[in-house]
C-alpha positions as CSV (number, residue, x, y, z in Angstrom):
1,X,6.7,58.5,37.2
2,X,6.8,58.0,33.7
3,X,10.4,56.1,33.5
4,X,10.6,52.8,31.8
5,X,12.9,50.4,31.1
6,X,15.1,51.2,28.3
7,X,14.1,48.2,25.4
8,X,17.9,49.2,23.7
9,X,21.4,48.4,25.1
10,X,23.4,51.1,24.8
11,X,27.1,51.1,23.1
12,X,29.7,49.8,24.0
13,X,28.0,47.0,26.2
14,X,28.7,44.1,23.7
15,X,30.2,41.1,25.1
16,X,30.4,37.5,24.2
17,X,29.7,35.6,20.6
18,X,26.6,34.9,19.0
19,X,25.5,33.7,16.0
20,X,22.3,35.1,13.8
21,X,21.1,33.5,10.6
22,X,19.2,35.5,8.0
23,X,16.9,33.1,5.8
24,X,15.5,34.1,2.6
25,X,11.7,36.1,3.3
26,X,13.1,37.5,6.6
27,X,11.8,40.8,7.0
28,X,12.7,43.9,9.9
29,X,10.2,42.0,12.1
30,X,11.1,38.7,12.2
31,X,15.4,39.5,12.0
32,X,14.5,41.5,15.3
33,X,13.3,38.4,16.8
34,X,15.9,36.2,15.9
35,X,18.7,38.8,17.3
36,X,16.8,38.8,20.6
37,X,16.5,34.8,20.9
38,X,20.6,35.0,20.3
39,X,21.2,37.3,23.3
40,X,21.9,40.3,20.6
41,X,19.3,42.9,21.4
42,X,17.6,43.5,24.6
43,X,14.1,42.9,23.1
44,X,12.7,41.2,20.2
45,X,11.3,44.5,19.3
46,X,14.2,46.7,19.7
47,X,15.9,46.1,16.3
48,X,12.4,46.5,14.3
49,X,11.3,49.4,16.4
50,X,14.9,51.2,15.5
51,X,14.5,50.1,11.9
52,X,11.0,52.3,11.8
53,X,12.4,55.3,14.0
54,X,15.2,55.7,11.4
55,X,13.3,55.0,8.3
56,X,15.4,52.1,7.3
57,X,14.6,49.4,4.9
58,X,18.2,47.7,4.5
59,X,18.5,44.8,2.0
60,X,19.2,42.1,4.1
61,X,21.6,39.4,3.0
62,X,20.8,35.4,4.0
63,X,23.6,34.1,5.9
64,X,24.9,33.5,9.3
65,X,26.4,36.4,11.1
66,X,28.9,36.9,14.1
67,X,27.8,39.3,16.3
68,X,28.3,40.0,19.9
69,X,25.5,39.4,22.6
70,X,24.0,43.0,23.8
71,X,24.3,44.2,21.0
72,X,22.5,48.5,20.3
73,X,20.3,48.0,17.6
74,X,22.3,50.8,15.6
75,X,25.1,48.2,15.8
76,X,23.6,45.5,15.2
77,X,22.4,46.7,12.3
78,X,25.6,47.8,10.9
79,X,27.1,44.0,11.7
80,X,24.8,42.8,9.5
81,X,25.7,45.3,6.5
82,X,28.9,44.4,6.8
83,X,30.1,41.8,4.6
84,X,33.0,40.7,7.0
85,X,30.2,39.2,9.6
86,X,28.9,36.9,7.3
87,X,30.4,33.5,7.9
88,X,30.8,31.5,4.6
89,X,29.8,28.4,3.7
90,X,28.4,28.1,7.1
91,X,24.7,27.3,7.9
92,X,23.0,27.6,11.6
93,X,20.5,24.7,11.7
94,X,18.1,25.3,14.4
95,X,16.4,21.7,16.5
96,X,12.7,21.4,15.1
97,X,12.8,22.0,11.7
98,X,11.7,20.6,8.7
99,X,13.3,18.9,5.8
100,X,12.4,21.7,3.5
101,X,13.5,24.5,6.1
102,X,16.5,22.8,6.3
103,X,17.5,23.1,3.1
104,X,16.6,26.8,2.7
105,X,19.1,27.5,5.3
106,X,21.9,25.2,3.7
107,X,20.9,27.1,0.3
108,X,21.1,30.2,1.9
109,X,24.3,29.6,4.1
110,X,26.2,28.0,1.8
111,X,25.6,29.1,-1.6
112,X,24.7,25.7,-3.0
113,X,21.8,26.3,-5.5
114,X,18.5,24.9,-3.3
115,X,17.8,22.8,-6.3
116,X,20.8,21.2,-6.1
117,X,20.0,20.2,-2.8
118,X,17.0,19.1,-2.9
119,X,17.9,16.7,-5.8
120,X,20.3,15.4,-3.1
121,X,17.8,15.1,-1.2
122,X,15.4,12.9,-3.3
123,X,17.3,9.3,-3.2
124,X,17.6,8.6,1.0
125,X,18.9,5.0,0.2
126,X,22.3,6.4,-1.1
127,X,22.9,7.6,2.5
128,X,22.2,4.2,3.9
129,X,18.1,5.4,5.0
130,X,15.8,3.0,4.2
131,X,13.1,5.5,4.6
132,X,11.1,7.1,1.7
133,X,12.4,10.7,2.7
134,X,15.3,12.4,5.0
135,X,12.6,13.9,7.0
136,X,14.3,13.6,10.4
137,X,17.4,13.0,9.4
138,X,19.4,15.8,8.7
139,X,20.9,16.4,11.8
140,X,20.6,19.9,13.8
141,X,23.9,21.8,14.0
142,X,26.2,24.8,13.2
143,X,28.3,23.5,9.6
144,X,30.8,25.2,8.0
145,X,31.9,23.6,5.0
146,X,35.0,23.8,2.4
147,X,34.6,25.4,-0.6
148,X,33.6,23.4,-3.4
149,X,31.6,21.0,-1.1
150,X,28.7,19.3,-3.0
151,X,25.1,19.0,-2.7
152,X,25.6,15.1,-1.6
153,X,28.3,16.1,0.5
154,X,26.3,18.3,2.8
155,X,23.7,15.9,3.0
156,X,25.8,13.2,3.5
157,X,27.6,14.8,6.6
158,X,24.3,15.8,8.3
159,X,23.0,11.9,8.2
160,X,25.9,10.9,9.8
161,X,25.8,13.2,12.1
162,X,22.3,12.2,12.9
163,X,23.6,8.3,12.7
164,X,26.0,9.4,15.4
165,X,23.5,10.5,17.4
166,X,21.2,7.6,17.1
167,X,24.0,5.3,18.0
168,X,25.3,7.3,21.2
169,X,21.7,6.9,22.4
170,X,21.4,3.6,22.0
171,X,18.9,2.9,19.2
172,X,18.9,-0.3,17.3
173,X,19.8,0.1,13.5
174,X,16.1,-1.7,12.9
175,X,14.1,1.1,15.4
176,X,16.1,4.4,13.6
177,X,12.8,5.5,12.1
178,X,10.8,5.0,14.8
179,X,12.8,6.6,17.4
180,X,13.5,9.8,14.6
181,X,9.7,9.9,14.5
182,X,9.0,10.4,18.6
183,X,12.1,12.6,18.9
184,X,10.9,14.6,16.1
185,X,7.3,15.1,17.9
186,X,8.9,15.3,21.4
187,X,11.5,18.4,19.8
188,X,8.1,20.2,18.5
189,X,6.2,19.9,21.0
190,X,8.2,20.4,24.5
191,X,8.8,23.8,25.5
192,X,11.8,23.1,28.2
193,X,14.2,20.7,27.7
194,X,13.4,19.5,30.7
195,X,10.1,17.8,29.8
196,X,11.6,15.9,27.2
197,X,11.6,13.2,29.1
198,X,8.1,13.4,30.6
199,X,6.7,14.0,26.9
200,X,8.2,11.0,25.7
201,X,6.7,9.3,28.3
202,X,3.4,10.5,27.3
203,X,3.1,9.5,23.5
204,X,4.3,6.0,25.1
205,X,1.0,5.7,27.3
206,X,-0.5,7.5,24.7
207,X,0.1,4.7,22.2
208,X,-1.0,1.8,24.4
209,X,-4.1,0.6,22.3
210,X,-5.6,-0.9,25.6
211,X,-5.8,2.5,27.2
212,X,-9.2,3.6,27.9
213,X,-8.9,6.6,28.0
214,X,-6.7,7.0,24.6
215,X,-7.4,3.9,22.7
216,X,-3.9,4.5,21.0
217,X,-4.6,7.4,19.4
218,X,-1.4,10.5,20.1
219,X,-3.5,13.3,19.2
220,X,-0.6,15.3,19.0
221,X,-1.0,19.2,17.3
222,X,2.1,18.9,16.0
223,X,2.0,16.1,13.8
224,X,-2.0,17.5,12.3
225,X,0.2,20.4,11.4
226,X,2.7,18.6,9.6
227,X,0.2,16.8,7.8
228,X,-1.5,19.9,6.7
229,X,1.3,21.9,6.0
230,X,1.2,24.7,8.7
231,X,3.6,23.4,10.9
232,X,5.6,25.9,10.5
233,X,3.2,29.1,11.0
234,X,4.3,29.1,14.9
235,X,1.2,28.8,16.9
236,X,0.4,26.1,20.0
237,X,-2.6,25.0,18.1
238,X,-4.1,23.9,15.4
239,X,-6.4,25.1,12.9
240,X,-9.9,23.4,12.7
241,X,-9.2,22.4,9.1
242,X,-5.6,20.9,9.7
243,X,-7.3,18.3,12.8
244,X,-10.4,17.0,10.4
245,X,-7.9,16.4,7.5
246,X,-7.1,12.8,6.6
247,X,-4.1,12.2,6.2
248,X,-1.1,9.5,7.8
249,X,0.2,12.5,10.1
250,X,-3.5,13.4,11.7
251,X,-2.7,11.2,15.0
252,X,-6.2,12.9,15.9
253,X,-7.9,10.5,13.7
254,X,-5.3,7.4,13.1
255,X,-4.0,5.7,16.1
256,X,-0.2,5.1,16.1
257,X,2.4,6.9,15.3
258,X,2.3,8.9,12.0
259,X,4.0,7.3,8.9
260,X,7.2,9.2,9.7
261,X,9.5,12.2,11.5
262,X,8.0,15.6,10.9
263,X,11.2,17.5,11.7
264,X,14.9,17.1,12.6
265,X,15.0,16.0,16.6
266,X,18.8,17.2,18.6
267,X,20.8,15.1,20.5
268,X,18.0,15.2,23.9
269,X,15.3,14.7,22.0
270,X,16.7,11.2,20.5
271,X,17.5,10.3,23.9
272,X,14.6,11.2,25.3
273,X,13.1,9.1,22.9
274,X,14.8,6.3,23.7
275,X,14.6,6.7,28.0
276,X,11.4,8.2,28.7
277,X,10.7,9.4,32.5
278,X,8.5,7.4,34.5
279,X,5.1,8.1,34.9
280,X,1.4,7.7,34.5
281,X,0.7,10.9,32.4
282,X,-1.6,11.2,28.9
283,X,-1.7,14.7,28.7
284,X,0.5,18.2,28.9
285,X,-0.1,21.4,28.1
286,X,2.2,24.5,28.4
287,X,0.3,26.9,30.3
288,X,2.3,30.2,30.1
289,X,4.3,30.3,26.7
290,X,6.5,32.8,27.9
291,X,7.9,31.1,30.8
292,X,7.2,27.1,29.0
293,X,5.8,26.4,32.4
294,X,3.9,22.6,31.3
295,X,1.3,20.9,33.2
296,X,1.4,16.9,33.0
297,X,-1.9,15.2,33.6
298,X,-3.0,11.8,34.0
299,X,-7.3,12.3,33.1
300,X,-8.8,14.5,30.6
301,X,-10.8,16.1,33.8
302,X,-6.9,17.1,34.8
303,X,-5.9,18.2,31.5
304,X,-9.0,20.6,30.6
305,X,-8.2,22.6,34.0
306,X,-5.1,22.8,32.3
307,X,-5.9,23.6,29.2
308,X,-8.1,26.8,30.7
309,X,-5.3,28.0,32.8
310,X,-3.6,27.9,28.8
311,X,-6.8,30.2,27.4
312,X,-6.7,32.0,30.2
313,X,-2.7,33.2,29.9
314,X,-3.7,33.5,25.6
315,X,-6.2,35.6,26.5
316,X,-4.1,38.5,29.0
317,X,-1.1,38.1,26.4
318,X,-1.1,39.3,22.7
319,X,1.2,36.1,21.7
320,X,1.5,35.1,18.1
321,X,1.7,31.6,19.5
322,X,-1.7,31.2,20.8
């Protein structure tokens, strides 16, 4: 009869803590989806939507913010113009992302000039990593750090917190790398945490080199993105261009692993490296990106009625992600 679901909590609602971060680029559009993946606002449209209804362009500050979880947009908006919200020194590291995304946040969060960083950044053998860069390594987490904290200091506390990590699961000092490297592709590529598990077991079949149907090769979208440098443009697939490119991350055309992690893998993620489920499958392929609802298969026959159920739900769904 005309009535529809209001896309706005109304004041007065909030309850419970949440955490937002603001990264430098952010925009209306994308701050509106962040508030809605922290439980803020009731859609991730609401707070852009209210932004344009009101003719607001506010200057948006980087930083981590305390809000409260249903959240109006009207006061949403006015937590996040006021400067008492803003946690300092603090930075909200997300599972999944990249070295260089990293820093940006710690640069944004704590104040730390980003060059400064990245200089810290450029030696890995000073934090006891014998790899040629901290890809991987710096651990996802919520820090909040003294004043006066240096560059190295950050770093430092974020490999050791990955160290941690890599010791609770179990992973010999000699296999760090490796096991950074699947967790990293397992964190970018499963949808539900519960598939962890199944998806490491995957890129292990996948990188038997007597499998017939794989022949060692991962073939894994995630790590051609990497490689080409859109890893981070937030779709399921990759682009034509980023899958023909040679280069040590294409697992579409070099068998093995690639050379190295290509983001920072959580706490499941290393473990699931380290205990994959059993199982026969090769292939998986989330389906419905809304719900993560993944289909495991064990032949490519399996995995391309799969993978049209995928076009299928792209094609009834205007999702960025497809």
């Amino acid at each position: 009869m005309g009535w529809e679901e209001p896309k706005d909590y109304e004041d007065g609602i909030a309850e419970g803590d949440a955490t937002v971060t603001i990264v430098t680029g952010d925009t209306g559009s994308t701050i509106s989806i962040s508030l809605f993946q922290a439980g803020v606002t009731k859609t991730d449209t609401a707070f852009y939507d209210y932004l344009i209804k009101t003719g607001q362009n506010p200057d948006f500050q980087p930083g981590v913010y305390a809000l409260k979880q249903k959240m109006s947009s009207e006061a949403a908006l006015k937590a996040l113009e006021d400067p008492t919200s803003r946690r300092e020194n603090t930075a909200q590291l997300p599972e999944g992302l990249t070295m260089n995304s990293t820093l940006t946040r710690l640069a944004d969060g704590t104040g730390i000039p980003l060059a400064d960083l990245q200089a810290a950044v450029a030696d890995p053998s000073q934090y006891g990593v014998s790899a040629t860069t901290l890809e991987g390594w710096l651990f996802p987490a919520t820090y909040t750090f003294d004043p006066g904290t240096t560059a190295q200091q950050v770093i430092k506390t974020l490999v050791d917190r990955t160290v941690t990590s890599l010791d609770k699961a179990g992973v010999p000092s000699d296999q760090r790398e490796r096991i950074l490297t699947v967790a990293s592709i397992i964190q970018r590529e499963a949808r539900f945490t519960a598939d962890f598990y199944k998806v490491s077991r995957v890129i292990e079949n996948r990188l038997d080199p007597n499998n017939e149907e794989t022949h060692g090769l991962l073939q894994m979208d995630s790590t051609a993105q990497y490689g080409y440098n859109e890893i981070n443009k937030g779709t399921a697939s990759s682009s034509a261009e980023a899958l023909a490119n040679d280069n040590p991350w294409n697992t579409y055309l070099h068998p093995g692993l690639p050379i190295g992690p290509i983001a920072n893998p959580g706490d499941l993620a290393i473990d699931a490296a380290m205990h994959p489920a059993d199982g026969p499958w090769l292939y998986f392929v989330t389906v419905n990106l809304d719900t993560g609802e993944t289909i495991f298969s064990t032949t490519y026959a399996e995995h391309e009625k799969a993978v049209a159920q995928w076009q299928q739900w792209c094609a009834a769904n205007d999702s960025a992600d497809c």
